[in-house]
DSSP file (Angstrom, degrees, kcal/mol; ACC not computed):
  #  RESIDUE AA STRUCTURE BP1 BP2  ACC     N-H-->O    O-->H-N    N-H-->O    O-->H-N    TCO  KAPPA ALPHA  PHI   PSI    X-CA   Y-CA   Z-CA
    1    1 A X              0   0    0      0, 0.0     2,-0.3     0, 0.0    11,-0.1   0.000 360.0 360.0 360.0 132.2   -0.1    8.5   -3.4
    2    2 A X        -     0   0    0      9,-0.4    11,-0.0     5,-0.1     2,-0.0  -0.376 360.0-147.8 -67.4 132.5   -1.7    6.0   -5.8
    3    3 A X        +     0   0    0     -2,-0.3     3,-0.2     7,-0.0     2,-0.1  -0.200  47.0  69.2 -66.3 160.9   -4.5    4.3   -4.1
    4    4 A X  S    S-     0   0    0      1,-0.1    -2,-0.0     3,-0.0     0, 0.0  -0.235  89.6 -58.3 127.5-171.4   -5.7    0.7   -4.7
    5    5 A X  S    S+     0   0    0      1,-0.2     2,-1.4    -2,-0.1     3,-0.3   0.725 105.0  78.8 -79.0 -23.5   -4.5   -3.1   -4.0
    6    6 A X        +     0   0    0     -3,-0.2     3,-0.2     1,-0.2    -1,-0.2  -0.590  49.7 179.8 -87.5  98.3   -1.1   -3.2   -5.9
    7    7 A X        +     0   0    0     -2,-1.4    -1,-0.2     1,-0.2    -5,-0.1   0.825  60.5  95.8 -45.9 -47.0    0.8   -1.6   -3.7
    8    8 A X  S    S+     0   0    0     -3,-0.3    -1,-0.2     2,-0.0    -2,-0.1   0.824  82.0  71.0  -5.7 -95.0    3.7   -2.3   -6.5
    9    9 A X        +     0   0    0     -3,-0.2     2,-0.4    -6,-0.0    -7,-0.0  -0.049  50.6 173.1 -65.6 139.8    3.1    1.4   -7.9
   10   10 A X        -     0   0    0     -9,-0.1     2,-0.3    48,-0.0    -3,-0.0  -0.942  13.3-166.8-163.9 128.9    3.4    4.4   -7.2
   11   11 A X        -     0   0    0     -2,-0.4    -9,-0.4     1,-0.0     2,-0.2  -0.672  31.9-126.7-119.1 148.2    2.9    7.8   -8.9
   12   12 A X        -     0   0    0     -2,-0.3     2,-0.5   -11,-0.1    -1,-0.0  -0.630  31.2-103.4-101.4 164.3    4.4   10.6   -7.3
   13   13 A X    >   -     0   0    0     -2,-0.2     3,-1.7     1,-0.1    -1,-0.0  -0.770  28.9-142.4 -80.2 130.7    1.8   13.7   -6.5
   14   14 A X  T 3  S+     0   0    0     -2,-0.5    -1,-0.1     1,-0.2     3,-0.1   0.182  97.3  55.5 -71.7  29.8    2.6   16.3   -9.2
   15   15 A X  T 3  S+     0   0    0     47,-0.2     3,-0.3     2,-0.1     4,-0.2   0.208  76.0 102.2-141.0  14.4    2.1   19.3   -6.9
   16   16 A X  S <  S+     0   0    0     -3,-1.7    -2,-0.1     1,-0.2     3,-0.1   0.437  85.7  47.7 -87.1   5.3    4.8   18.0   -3.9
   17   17 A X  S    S+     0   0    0      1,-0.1    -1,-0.2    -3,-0.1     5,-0.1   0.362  93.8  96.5-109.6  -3.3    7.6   20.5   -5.1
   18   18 A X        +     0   0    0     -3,-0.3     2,-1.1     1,-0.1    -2,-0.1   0.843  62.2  76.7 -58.0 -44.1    4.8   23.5   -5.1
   19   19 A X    >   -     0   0    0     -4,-0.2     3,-1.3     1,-0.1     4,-0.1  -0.669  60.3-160.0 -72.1  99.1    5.3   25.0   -2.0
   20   20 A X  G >  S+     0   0    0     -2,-1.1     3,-1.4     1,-0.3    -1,-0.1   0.590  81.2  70.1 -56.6 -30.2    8.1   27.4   -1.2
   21   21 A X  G 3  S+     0   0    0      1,-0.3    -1,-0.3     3,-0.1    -2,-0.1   0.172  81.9  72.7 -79.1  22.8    8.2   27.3    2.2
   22   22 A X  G <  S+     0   0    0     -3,-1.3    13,-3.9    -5,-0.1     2,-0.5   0.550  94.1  64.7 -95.6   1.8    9.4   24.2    2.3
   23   23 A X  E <   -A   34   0A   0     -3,-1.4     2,-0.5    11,-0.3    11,-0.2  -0.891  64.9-160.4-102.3 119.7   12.4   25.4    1.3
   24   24 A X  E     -A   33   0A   0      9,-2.5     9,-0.7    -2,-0.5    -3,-0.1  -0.939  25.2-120.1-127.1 133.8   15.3   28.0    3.1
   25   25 A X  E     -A   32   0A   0     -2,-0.5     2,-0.6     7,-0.2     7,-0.2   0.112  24.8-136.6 -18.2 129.4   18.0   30.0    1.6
   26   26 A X    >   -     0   0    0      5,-1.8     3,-0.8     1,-0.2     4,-0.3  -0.689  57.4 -70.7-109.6  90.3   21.8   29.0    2.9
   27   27 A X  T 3  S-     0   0    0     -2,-0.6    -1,-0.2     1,-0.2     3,-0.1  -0.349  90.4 -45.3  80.4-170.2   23.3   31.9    3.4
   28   28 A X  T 3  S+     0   0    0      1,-0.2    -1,-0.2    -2,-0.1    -3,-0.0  -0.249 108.6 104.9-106.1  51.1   24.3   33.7    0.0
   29   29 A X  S <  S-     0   0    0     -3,-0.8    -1,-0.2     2,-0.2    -2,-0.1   0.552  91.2-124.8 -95.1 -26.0   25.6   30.3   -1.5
   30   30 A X        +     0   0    0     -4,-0.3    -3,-0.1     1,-0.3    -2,-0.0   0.058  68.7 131.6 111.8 -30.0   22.1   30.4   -3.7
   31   31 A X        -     0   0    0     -5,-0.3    -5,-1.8    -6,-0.1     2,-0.6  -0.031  48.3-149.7 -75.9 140.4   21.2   27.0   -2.3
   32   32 A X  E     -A   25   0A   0     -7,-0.2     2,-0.5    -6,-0.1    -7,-0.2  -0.821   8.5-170.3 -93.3 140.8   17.8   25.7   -0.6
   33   33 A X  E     -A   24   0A   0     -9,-0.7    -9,-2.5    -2,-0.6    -2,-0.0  -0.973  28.3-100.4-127.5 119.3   18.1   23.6    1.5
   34   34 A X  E     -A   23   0A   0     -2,-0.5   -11,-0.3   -11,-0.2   -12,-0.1  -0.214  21.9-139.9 -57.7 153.3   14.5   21.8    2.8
   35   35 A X  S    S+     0   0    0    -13,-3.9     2,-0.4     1,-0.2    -1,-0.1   0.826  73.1  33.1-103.5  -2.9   13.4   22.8    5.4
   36   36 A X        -     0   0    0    -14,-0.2    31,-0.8    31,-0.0     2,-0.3  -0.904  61.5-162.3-106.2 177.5   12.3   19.8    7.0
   37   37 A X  E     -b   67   0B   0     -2,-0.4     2,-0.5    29,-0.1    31,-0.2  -0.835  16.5-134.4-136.3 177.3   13.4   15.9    7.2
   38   38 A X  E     -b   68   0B   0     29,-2.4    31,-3.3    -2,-0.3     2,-0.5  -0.925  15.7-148.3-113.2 146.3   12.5   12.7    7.9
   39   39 A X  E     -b   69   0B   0     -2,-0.5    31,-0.2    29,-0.2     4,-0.1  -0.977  13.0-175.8-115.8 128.3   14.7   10.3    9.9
   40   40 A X  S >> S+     0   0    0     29,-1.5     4,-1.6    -2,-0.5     3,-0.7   0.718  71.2  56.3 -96.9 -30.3   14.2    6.8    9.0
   41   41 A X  H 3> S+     0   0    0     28,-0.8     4,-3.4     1,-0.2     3,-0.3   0.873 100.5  53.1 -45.5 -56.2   16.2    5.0   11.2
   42   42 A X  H 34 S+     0   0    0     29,-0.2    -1,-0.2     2,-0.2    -2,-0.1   0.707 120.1  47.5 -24.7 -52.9   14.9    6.1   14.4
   43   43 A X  H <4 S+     0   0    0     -3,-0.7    -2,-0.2     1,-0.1    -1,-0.2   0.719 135.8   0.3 -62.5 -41.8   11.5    4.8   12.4
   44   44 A X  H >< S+     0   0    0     -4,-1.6     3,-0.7    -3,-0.3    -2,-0.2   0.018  81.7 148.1-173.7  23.3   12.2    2.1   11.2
   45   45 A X  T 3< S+     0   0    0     -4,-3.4    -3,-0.1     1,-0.2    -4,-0.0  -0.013  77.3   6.8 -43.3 159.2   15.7    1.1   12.1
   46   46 A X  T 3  S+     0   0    0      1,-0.1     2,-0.4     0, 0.0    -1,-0.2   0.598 108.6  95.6  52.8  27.8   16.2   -3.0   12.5
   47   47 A X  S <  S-     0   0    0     -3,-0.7     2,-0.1     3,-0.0     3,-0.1  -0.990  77.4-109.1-161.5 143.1   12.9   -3.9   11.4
   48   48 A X        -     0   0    0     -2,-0.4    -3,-0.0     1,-0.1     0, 0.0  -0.313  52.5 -82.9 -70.2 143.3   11.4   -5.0    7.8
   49   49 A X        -     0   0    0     -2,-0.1     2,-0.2     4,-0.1    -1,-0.1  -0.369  46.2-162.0 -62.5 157.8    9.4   -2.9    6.0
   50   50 A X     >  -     0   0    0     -3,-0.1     4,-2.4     1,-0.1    -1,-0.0  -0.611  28.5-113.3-115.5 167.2    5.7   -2.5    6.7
   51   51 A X  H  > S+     0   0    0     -2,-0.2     4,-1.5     2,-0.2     3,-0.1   0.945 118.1  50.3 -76.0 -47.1    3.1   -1.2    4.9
   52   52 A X  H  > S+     0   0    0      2,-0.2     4,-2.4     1,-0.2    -1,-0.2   0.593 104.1  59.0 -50.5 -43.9    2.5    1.3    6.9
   53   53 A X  H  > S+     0   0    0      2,-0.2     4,-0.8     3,-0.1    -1,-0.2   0.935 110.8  46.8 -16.6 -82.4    6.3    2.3    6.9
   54   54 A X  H  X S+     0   0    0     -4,-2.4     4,-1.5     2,-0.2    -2,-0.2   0.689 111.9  49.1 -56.2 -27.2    5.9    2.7    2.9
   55   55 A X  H  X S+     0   0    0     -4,-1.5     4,-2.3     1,-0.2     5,-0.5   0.947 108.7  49.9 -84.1 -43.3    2.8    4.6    3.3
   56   56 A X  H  X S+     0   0    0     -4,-2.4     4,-1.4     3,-0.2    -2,-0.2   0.845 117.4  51.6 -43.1 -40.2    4.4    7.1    6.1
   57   57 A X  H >X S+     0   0    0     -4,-0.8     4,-2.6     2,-0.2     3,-0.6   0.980 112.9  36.0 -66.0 -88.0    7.4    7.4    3.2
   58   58 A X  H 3X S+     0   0    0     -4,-1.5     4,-5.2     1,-0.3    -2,-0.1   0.804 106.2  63.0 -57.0 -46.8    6.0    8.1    0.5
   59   59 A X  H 3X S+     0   0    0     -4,-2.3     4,-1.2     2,-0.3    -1,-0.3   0.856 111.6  53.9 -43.3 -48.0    2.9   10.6    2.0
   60   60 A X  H X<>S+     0   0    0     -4,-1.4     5,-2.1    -3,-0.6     3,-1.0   0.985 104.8  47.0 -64.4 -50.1    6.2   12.5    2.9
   61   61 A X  H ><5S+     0   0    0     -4,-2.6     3,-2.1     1,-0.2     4,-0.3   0.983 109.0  55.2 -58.9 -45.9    7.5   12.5   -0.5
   62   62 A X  H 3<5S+     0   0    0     -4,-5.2   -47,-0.2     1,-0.3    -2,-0.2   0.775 106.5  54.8 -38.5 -32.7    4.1   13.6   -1.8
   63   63 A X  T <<5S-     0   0    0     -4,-1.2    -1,-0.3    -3,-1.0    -2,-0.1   0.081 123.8 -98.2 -87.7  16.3    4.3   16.6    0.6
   64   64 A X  T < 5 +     0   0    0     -3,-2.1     2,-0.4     1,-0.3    -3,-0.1   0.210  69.4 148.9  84.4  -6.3    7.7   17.9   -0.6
   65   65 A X      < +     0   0    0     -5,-2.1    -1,-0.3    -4,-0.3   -28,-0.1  -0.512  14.5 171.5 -76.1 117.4    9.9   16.4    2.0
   66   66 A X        +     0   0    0     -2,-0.4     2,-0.6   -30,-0.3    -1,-0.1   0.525  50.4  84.5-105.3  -1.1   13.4   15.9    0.1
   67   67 A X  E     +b   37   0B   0    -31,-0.8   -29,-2.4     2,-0.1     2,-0.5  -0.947  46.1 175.8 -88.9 115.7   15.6   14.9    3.0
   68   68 A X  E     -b   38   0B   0     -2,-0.6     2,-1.1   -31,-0.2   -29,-0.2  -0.917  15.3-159.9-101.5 107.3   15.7   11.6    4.1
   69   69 A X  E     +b   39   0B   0    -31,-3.3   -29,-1.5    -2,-0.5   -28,-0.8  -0.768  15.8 173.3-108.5 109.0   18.2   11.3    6.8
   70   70 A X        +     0   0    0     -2,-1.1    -1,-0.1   -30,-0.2   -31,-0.1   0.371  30.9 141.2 -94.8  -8.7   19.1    7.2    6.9
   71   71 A X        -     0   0    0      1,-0.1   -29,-0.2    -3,-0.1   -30,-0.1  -0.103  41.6-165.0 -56.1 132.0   22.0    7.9    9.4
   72   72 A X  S    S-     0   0    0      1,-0.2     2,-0.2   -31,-0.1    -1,-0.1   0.747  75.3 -17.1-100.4  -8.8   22.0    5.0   12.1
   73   73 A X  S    S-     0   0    0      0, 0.0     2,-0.3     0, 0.0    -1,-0.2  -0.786  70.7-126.0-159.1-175.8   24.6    7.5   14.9
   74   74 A X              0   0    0     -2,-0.2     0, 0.0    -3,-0.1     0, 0.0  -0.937 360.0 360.0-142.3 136.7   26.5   10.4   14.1
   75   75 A X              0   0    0     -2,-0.3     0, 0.0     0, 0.0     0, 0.0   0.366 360.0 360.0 -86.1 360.0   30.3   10.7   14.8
């Protein structure tokens, strides 16, 4: 994550898709599926963003996490 006082900006790390084990096969459909996610709701349901929030967010995308699961219940 870019450092410094504008918070504004942000450069993604080129090296967050690097890793393979973030990833597992489903089945023999070819697809990866990550293998973990973040739930934001739970996090940061009802409530404004923070800074702290954004920095938790973002640190994940740098680290390869591509599911973001926004769901506020399940049916």
């Amino acid at each position: 994550m870019q450092s410094g006082s504008d918070n504004s900006r942000y450069a993604a790390d080129d090296r967050r898709y690097d890793d393979d084990d973030l990833y597992q096969r489903c089945g023999r459909s070819g697809l990866r599926l990550p293998r973990l996610a973040l739930g934001l709701w739970h996090n940061f349901g009802g409530k404004e963003p923070s800074d702290e929030a954004r920095r938790m967010l973002l640190n994940a995308f740098d680290a390869g996490i591509t599911h973001f699961d926004l769901a506020n219940n399940y049916g």
